[in-house]
Backbone as JSON, one array per atom type, in Angstrom:
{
  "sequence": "XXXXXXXXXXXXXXXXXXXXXXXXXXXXXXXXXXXXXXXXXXXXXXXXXXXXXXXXXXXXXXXXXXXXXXXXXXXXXXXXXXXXXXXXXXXX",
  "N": [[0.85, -1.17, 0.0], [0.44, 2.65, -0.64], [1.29, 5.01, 1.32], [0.66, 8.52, 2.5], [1.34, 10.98, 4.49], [0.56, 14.13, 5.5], [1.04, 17.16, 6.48], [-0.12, 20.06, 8.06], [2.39, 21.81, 7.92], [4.01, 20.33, 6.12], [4.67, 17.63, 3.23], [5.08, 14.46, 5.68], [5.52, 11.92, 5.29], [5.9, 9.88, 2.99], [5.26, 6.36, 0.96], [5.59, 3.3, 0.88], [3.88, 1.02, 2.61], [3.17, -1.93, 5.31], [1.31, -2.18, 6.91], [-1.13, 0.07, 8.77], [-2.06, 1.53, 11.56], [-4.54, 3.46, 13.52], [-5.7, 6.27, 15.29], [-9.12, 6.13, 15.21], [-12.26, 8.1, 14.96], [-14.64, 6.71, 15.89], [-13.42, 4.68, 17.05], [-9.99, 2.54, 17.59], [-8.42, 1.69, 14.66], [-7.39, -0.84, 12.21], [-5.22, -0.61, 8.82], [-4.7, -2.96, 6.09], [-3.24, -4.28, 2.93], [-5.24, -4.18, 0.27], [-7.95, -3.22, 1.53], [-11.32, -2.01, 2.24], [-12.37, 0.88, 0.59], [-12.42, 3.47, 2.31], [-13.31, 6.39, 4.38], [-12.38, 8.41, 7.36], [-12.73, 9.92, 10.13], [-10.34, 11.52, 12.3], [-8.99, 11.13, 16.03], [-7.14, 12.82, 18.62], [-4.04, 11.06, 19.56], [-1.81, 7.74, 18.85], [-0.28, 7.02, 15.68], [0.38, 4.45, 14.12], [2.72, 2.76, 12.06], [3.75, 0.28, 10.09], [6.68, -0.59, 7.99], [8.72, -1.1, 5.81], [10.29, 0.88, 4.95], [12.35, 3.08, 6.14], [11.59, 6.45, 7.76], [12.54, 9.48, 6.04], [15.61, 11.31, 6.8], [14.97, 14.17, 7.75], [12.33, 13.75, 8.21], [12.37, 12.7, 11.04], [12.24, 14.28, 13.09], [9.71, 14.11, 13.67], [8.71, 11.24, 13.92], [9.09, 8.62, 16.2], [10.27, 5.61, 17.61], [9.72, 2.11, 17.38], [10.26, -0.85, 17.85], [11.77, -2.61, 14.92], [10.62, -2.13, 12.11], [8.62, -0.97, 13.06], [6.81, 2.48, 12.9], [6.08, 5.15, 15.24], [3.94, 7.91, 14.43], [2.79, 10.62, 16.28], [-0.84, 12.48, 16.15], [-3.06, 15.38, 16.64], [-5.52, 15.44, 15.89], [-7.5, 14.71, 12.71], [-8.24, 13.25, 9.24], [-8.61, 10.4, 7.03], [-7.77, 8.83, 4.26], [-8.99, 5.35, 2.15], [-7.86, 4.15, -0.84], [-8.15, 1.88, -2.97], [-5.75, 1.27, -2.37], [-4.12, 3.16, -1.75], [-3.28, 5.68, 0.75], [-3.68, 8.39, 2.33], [-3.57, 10.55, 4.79], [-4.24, 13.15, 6.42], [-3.08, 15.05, 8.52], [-3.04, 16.81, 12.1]],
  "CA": [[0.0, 0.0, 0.0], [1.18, 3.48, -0.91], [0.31, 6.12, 2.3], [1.25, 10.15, 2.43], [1.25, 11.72, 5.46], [0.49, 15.26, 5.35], [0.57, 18.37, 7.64], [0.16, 21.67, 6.99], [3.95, 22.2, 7.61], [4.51, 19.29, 4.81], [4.3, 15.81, 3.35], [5.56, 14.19, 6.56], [5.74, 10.69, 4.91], [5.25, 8.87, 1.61], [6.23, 5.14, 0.84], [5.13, 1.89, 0.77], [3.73, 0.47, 4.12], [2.51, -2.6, 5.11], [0.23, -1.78, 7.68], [-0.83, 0.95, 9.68], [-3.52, 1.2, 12.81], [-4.82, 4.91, 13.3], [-7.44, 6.2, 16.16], [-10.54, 6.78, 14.65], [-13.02, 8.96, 15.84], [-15.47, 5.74, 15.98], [-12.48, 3.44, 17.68], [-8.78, 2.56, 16.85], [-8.83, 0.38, 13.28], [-6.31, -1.12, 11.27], [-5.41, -1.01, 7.55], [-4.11, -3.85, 5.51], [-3.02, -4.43, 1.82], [-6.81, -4.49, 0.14], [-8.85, -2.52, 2.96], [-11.99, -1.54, 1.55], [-12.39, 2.27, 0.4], [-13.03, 4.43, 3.51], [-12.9, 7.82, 4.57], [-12.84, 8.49, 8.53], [-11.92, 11.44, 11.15], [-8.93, 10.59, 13.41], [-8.79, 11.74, 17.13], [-5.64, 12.81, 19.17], [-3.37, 9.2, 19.29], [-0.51, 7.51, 17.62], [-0.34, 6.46, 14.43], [1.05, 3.19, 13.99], [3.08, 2.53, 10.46], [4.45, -0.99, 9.36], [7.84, -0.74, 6.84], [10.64, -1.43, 6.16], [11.19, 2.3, 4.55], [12.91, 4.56, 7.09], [11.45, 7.95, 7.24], [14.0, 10.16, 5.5], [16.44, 11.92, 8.07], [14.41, 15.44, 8.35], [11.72, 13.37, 8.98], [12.77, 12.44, 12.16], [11.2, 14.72, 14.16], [7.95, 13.49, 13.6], [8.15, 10.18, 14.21], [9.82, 7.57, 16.74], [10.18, 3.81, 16.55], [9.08, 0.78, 18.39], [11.01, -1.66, 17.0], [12.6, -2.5, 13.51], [9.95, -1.8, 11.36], [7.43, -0.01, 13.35], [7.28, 4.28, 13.3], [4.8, 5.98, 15.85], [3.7, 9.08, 14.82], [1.63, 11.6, 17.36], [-1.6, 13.14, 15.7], [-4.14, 15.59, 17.33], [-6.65, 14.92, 14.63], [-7.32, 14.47, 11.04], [-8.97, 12.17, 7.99], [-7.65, 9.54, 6.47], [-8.96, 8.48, 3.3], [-8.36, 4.74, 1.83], [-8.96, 3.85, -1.7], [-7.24, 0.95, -4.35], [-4.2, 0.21, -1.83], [-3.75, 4.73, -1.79], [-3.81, 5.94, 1.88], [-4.21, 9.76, 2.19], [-3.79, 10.67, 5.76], [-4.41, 14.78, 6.87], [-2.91, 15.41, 10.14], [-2.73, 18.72, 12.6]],
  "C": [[0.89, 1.23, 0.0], [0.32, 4.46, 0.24], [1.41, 7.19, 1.87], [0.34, 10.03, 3.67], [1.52, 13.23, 5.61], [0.04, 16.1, 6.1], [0.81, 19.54, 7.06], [1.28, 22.56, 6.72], [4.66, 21.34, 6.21], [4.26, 18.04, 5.03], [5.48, 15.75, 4.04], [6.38, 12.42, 5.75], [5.28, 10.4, 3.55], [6.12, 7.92, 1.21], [5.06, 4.17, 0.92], [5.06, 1.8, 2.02], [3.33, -0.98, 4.21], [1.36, -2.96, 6.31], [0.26, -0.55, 8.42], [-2.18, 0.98, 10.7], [-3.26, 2.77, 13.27], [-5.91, 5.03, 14.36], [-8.17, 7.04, 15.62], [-11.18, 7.19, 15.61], [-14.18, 7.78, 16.8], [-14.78, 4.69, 17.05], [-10.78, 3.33, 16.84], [-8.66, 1.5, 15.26], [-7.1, 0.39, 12.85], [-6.48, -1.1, 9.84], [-4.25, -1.78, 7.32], [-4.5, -3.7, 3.62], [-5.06, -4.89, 1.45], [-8.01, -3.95, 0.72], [-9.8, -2.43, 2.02], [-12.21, -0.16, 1.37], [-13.12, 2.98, 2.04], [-12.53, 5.92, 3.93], [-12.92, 8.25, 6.43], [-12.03, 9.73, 9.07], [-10.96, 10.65, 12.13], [-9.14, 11.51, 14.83], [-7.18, 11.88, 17.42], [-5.06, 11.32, 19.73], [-2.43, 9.5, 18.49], [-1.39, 6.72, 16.49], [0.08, 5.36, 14.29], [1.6, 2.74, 12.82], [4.13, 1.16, 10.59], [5.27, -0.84, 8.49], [8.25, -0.72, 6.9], [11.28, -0.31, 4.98], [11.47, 2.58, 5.84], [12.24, 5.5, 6.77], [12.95, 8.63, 7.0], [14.5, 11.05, 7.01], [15.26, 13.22, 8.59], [13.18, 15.37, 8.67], [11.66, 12.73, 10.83], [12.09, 12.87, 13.52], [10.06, 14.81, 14.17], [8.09, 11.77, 13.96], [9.3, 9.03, 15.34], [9.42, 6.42, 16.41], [10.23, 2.83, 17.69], [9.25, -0.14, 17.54], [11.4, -1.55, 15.75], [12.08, -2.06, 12.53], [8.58, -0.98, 11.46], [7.66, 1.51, 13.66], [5.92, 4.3, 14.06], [4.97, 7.32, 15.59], [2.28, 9.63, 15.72], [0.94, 12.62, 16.3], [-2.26, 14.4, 16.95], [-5.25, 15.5, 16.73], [-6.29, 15.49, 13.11], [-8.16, 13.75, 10.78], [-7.97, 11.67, 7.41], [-8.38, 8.94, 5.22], [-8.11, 7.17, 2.39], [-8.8, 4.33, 0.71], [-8.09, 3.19, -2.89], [-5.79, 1.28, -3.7], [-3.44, 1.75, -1.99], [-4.39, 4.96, -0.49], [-3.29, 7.35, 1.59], [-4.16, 10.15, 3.44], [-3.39, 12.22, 6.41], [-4.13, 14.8, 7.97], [-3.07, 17.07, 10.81], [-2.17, 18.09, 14.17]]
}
């Protein structure tokens, strides 16, 4: 799956993932390769991202890491929108 992570300072992230788990406004959910199209609001929470990209260096200060392949980034809300294996995710 291809996600962007985008704040109004800049795209934070873009790459290949292979999962990520996000808190929705509704509850925390996961996406996987295939998800079905959805659009949802995010509350304040981490982000949870699956890959085995690195964020690039000046990314850094956005995101820490919980183990080898997992990044946490910190939201305070947003939308995330998922659609044909394209994640879209608006932060603030």
């Amino acid at each position: 799956m291809y996600l962007e992570i985008i704040s109004p300072e800049a795209i934070v992230f873009k790459g290949e993932v292979d999962s990520i788990s996000v808190p929705g406004s509704s509850g925390d959910f996961q996406v996987l390769n295939n998800h079905a199209p959805i659009i949802s609001t995010l509350i304040k929470g981490i982000v949870k991202i699956k890959t085995n990209k690195t964020p690039e260096e000046k990314d850094e200060n956005f995101f820490s890491k919980e183990g080898k392949e997992t990044f946490l980034y910190k939201i305070k809300s947003g939308v995330i929108q998922v659609k044909k294996n394209k994640l879209i995710l608006l932060s603030d």
